[in-house]
VOPAGU-2260 file (C-alpha; in pm, 1 decimal, decimal comma):
REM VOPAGU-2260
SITE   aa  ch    i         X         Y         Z
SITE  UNK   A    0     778,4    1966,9    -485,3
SITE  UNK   A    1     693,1    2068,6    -832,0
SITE  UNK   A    2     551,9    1825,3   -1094,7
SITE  UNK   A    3     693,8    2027,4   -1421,2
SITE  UNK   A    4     487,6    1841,3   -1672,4
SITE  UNK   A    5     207,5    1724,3   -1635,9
SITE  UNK   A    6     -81,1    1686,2   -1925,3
SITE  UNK   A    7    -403,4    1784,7   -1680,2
SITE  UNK   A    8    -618,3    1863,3   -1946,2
SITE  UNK   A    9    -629,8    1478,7   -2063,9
SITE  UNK   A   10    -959,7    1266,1   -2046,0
SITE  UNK   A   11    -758,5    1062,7   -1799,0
SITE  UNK   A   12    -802,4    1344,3   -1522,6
SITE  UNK   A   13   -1153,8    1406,7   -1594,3
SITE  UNK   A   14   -1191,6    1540,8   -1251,3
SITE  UNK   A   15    -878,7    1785,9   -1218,0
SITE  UNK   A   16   -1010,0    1888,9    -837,3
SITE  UNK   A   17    -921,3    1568,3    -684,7
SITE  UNK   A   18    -601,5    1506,6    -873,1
SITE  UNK   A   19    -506,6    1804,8    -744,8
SITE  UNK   A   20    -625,6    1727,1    -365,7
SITE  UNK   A   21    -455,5    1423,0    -395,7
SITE  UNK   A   22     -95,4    1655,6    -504,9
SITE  UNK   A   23    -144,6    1877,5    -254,7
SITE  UNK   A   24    -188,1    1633,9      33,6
SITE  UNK   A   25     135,8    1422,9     -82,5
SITE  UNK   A   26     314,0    1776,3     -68,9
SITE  UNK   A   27     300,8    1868,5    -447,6
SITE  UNK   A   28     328,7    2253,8    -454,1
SITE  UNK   A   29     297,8    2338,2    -817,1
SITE  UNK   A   30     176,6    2186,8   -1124,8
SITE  UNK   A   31     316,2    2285,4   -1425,2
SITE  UNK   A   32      23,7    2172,9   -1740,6
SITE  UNK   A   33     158,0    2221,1   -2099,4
SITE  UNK   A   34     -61,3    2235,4   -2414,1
SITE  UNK   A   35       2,3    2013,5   -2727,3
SITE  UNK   A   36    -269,2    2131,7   -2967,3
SITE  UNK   A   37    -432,3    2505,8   -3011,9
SITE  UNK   A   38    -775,0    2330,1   -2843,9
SITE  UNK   A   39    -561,3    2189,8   -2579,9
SITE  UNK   A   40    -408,5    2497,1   -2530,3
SITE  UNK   A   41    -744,4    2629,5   -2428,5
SITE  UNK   A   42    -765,5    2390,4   -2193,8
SITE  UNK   A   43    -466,5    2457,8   -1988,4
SITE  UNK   A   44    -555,5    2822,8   -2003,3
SITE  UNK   A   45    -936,8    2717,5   -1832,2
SITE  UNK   A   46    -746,6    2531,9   -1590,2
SITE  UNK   A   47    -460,2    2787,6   -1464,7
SITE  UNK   A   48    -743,6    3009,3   -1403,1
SITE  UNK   A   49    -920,3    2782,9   -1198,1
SITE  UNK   A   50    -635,0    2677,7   -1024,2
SITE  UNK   A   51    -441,6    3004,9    -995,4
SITE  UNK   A   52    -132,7    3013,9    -810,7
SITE  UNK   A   53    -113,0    2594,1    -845,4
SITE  UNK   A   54    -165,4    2502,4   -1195,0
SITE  UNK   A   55      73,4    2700,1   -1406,2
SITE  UNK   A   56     -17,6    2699,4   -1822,9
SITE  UNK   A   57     280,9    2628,9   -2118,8
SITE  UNK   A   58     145,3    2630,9   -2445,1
SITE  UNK   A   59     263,3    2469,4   -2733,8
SITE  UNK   A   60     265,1    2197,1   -3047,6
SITE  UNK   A   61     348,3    1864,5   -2962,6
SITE  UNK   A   62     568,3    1733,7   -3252,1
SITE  UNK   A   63     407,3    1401,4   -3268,2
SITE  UNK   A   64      65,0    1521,1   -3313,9
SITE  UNK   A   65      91,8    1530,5   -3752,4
SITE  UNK   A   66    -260,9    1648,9   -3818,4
SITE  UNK   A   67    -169,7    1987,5   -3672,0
SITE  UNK   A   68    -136,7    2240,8   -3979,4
SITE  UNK   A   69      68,5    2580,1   -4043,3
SITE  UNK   A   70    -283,4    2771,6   -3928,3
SITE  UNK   A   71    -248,2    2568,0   -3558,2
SITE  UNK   A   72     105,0    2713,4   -3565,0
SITE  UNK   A   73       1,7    3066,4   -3619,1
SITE  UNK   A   74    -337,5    3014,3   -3385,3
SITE  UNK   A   75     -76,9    2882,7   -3144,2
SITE  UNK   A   76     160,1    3186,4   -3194,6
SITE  UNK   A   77     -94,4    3456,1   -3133,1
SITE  UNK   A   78    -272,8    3244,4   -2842,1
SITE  UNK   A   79      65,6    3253,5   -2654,7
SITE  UNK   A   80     144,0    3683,2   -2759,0
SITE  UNK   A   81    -183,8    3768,2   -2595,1
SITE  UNK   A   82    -139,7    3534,4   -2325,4
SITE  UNK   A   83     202,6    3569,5   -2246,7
SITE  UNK   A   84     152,7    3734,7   -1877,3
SITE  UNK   A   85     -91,8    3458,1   -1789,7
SITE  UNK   A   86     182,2    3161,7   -1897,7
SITE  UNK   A   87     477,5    3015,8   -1787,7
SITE  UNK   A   88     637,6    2856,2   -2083,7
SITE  UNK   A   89     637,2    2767,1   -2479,5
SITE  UNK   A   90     593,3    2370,7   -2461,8
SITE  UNK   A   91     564,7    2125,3   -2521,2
SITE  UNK   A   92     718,4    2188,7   -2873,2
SITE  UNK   A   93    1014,7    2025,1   -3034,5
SITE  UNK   A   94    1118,2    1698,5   -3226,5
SITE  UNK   A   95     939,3    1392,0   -3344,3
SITE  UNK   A   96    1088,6    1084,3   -3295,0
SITE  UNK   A   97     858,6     802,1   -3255,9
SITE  UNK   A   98     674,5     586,7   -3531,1
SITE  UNK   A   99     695,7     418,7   -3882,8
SITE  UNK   A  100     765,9     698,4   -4040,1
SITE  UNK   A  101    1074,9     894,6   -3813,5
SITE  UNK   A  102    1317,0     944,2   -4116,2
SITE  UNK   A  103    1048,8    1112,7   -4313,9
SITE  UNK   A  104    1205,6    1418,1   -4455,0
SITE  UNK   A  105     916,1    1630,3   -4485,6
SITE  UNK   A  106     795,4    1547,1   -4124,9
SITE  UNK   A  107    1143,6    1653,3   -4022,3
SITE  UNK   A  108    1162,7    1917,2   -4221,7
SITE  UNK   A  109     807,2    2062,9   -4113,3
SITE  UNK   A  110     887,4    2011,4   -3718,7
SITE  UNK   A  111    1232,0    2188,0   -3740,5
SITE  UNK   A  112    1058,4    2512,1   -3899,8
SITE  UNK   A  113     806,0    2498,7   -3627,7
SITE  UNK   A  114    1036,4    2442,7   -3357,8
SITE  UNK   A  115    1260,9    2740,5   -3503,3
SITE  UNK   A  116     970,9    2958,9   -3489,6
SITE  UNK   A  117     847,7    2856,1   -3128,7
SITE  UNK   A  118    1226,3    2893,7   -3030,8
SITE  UNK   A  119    1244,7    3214,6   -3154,9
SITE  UNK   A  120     888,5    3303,0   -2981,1
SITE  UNK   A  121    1036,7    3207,1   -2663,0
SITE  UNK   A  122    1339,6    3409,4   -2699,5
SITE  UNK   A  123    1152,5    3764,8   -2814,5
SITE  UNK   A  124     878,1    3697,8   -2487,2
SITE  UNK   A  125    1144,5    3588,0   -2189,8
SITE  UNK   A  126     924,9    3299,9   -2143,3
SITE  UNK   A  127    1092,6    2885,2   -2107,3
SITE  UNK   A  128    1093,7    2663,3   -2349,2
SITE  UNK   A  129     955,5    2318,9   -2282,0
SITE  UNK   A  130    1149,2    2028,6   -2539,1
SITE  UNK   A  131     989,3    1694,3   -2647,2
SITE  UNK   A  132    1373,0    1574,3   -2790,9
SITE  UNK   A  133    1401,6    1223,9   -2709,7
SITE  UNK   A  134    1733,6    1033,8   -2812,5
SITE  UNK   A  135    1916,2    1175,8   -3104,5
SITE  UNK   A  136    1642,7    1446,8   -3205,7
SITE  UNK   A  137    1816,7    1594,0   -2871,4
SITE  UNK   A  138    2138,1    1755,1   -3038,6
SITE  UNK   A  139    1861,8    1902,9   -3305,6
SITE  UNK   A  140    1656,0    2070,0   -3067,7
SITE  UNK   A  141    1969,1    2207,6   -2904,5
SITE  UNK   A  142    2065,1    2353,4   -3148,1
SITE  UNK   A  143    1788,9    2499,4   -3248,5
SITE  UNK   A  144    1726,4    2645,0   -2899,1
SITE  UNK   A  145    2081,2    2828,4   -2927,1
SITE  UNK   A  146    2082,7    2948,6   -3233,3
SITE  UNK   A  147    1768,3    3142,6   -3157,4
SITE  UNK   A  148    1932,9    3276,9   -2793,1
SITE  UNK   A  149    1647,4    3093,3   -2548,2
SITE  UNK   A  150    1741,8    3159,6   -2218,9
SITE  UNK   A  151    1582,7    2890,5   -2024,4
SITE  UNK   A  152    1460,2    2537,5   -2168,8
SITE  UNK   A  153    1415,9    2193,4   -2028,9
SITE  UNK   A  154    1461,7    1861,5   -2229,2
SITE  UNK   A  155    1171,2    1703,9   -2071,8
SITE  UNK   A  156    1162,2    1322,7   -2025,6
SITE  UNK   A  157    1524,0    1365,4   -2149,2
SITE  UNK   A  158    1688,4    1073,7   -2321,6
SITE  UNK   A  159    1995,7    1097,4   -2488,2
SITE  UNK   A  160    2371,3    1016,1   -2517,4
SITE  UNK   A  161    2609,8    1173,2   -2265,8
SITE  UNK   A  162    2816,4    1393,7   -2490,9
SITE  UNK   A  163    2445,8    1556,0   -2603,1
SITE  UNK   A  164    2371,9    1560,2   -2226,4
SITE  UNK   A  165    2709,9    1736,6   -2117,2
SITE  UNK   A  166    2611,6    2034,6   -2436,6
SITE  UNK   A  167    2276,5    2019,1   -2279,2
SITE  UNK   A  168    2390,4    2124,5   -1932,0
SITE  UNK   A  169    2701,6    2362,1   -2084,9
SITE  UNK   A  170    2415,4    2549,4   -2248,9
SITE  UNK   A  171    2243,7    2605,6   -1939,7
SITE  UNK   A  172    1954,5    2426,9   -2005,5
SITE  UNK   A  173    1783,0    2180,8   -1767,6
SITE  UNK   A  174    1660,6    1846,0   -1779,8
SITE  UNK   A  175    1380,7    1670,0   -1638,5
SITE  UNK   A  176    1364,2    1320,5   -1519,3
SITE  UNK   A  177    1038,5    1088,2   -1416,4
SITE  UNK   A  178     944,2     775,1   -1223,5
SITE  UNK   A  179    1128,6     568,3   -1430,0
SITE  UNK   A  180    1441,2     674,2   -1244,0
SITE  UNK   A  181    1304,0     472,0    -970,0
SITE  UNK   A  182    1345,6     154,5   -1175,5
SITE  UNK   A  183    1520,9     186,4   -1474,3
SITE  UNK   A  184    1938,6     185,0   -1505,5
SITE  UNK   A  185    1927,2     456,1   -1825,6
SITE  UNK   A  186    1763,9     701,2   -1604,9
SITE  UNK   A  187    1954,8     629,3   -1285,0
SITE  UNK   A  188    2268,4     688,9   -1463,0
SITE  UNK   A  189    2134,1    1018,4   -1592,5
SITE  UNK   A  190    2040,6    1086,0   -1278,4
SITE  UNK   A  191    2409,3    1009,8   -1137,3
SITE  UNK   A  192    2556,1    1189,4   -1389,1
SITE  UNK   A  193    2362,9    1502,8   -1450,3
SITE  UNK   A  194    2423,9    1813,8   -1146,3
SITE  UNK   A  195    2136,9    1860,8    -911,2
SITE  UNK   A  196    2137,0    2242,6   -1000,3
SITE  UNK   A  197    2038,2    2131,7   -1353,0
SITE  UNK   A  198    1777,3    1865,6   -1267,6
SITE  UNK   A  199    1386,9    1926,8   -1276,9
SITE  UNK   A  200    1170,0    1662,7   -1230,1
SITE  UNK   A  201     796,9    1537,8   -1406,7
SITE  UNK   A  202     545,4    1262,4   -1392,8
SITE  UNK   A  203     411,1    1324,5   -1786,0
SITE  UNK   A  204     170,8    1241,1   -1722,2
SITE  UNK   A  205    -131,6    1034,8   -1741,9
SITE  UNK   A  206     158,2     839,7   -1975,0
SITE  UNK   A  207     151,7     536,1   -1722,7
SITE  UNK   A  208     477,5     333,9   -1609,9
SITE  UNK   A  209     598,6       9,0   -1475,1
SITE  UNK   A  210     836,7    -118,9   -1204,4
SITE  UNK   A  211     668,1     -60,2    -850,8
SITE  UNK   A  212     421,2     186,1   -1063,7
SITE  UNK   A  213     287,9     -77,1   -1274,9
SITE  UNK   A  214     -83,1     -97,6   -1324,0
SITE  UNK   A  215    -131,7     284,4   -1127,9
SITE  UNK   A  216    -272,5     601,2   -1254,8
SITE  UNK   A  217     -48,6     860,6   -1308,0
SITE  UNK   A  218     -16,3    1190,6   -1084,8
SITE  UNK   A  219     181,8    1399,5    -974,0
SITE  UNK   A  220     236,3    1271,5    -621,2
SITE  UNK   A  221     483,6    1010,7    -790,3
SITE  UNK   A  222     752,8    1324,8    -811,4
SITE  UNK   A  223     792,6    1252,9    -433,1
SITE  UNK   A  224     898,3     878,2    -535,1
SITE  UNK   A  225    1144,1    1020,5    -822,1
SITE  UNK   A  226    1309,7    1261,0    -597,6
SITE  UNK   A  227    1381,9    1019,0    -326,1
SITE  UNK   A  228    1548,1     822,3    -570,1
SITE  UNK   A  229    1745,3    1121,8    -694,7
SITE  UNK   A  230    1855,6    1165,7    -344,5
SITE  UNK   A  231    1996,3     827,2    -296,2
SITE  UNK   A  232    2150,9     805,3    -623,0
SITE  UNK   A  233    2340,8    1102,1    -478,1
SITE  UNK   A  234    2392,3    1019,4    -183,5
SITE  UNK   A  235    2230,2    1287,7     -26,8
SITE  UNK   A  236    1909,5    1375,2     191,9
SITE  UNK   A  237    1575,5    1373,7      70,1
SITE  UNK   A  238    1521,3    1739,7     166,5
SITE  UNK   A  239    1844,2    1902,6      33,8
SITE  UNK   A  240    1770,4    1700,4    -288,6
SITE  UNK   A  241    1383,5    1829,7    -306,2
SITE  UNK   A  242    1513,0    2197,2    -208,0
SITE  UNK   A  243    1749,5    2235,6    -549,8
SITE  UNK   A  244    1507,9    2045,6    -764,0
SITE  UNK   A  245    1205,4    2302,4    -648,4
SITE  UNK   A  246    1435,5    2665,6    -685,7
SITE  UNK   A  247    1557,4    2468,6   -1025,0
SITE  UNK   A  248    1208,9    2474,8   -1159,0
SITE  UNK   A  249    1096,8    2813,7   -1002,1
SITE  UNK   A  250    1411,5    3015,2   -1202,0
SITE  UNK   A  251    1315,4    2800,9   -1507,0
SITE  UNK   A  252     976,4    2885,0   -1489,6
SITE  UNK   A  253     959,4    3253,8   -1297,8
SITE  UNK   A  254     726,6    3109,1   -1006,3
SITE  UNK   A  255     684,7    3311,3    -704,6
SITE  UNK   A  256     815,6    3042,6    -413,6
C-alpha cells in the first residue's frame, strides 16, 4: 500500500520515525510527502533523505497558501530543476477554491499563471503533477494540465461532477480518493464509478476526518481502511483491489516496486 499524499513535514508529525513505524507495521510501503511552500519544500527534501527508498519528496505551491509571492514561485522553480532526480512529482500545486474570497479575480488570475508555469515545469522534466482542484476549479486545472502536454497527474482528494470526472480519466490522469470513502456517499459513488486502473489512494494528511475516524490522528495506515472499502464497493477482493491501486501509483510516480 502506498499513502500518495501525505503532508509529513507538518507540526502534527513532530516525530516522523514513529509515524512511519506505525505505516510500516500496518503494511504501508511508500509514502509519498508533497511540499506547499519553498520552506516546506525543504522539509520534504530533509525527510526523503532520511527516509530514502520510503518517503518519496513532490514539491510544490499550495494554491491556498496567498502570502506566497512570484519570488516563492521562482525559488520553487529552481528548487525542483536542481532537484529533479531526487523527486517524484510537482505538487501540490493547482486551484484555490476555499474561503471568503473564491471569486476574487486577481487570486484566480494569479493561481492560473502559477499553475500554467508548474504545468509546464512538469511537462519539460517527465516528472507527475500533483492537483489541489476541488469541485469546479477541476475542469480549470484540466485544462491547464493538457494544454501544457503533462503526462501523468493526479486530482488529489478529487471532488467534482461526473462529466469533469469522465475528461479526467479520458485524459489519462488519475484520481485519488481518502478515508472519507469509508463513510461518505459522494466518495463512494466516485469510488463506484471511477476504474480501478485510474484510482490512487491518500490519507492528506494530518487533515483529520469523521465517521469511524472521528476524534483520531491522521496517518497513513488509514489507506488500508480506504482500500477495503474500494474493494467492496467493487465487489472485489481486498488484495486484487490493493494490487492495481499500488502499480497505479508506482507508473504515476516512477517508484521502483
Amino acid at each position: 500500500m502506498i499513502d500518495t499524499h501525505i503532508h509529513l513535514d507538518a507540526d502534527q508529525y513532530a516525530n516522523p520515525s514513529s509515524t512511519i513505524k506505525r505505516a510500516r507495521e500496518a503494511g504501508v510501503k511508500a509514502l509519498v510527502v508533497p511540499g506547499v511552500s519553498p520552506a516546506s519544500n525543504q522539509k520534504v527534501l530533509a525527510l526523503a533523505r532520511r527516509f530514502e527508498g520510503y518517503a518519496y519528496a513532490a514539491l510544490g505551491l499550495h494554491p491556498e497558501h496567498d502570502e506566497l509571492t512570484d519570488d516563492d514561485l521562482e525559488t520553487t522553480v529552481a528548487t525542483i530543476r536542481r532537484e529533479r532526480d531526487r523527486i517524484v512529482a510537482v505538487g501540490e500545486v493547482g486551484m484555490p477554491w476555499y474561503g471568503d474570497d473564491l471569486r476574487d479575480r486577481a487570486r484566480i488570475a494569479r493561481a492560473l499563471r502559477m499553475l500554467e508555469k508548474m504545468a509546464a515545469l512538469a511537462r519539460e522534466l517527465d516528472l507527475a503533477l500533483i492537483l489541489h482542484a476541488p469541485h469546479r476549479s477541476a475542469a480549470d486545472a484540466l485544462a491547464i494540465a493538457l494544454a501544457a502536454g503533462v503526462a501523468r497527474a493526479v486530482f488529489h482528494w478529487h471532488k467534482s461532477d461526473q462529466a469533469t470526472t469522465r475528461a479526467i480519466l479520458n485524459a489519462g490522469y488519475l484520481v485519488s480518493l481518502t478515508p472519507e470513502v469509508v463513510y461518505r456517499e459522494r466518495d463512494r459513488e466516485l469510488a463506484k464509478f471511477v476504474p480501478l486502473s485510474k484510482l490512487v489512494v491518500e490519507t492528506d494528511g494530518p487533515w483529520q476526518y469523521g465517521g469511524a475516524f472521528a476524534g483520531q490522528a491522521t496517518g497513513p495506515w488509514m489507506i488500508r481502511d480506504a482500500i477495503e472499502a474500494i474493494a467492496e464497493i467493487k465487489n472485489i477482493a481486498f488484495e486484487i483491489a490493493a494490487d492495481s491501486i499500488i502499480s497505479n501509483a508506482i507508473a504515476l510516480f516512477g517508484m521502483r516496486r
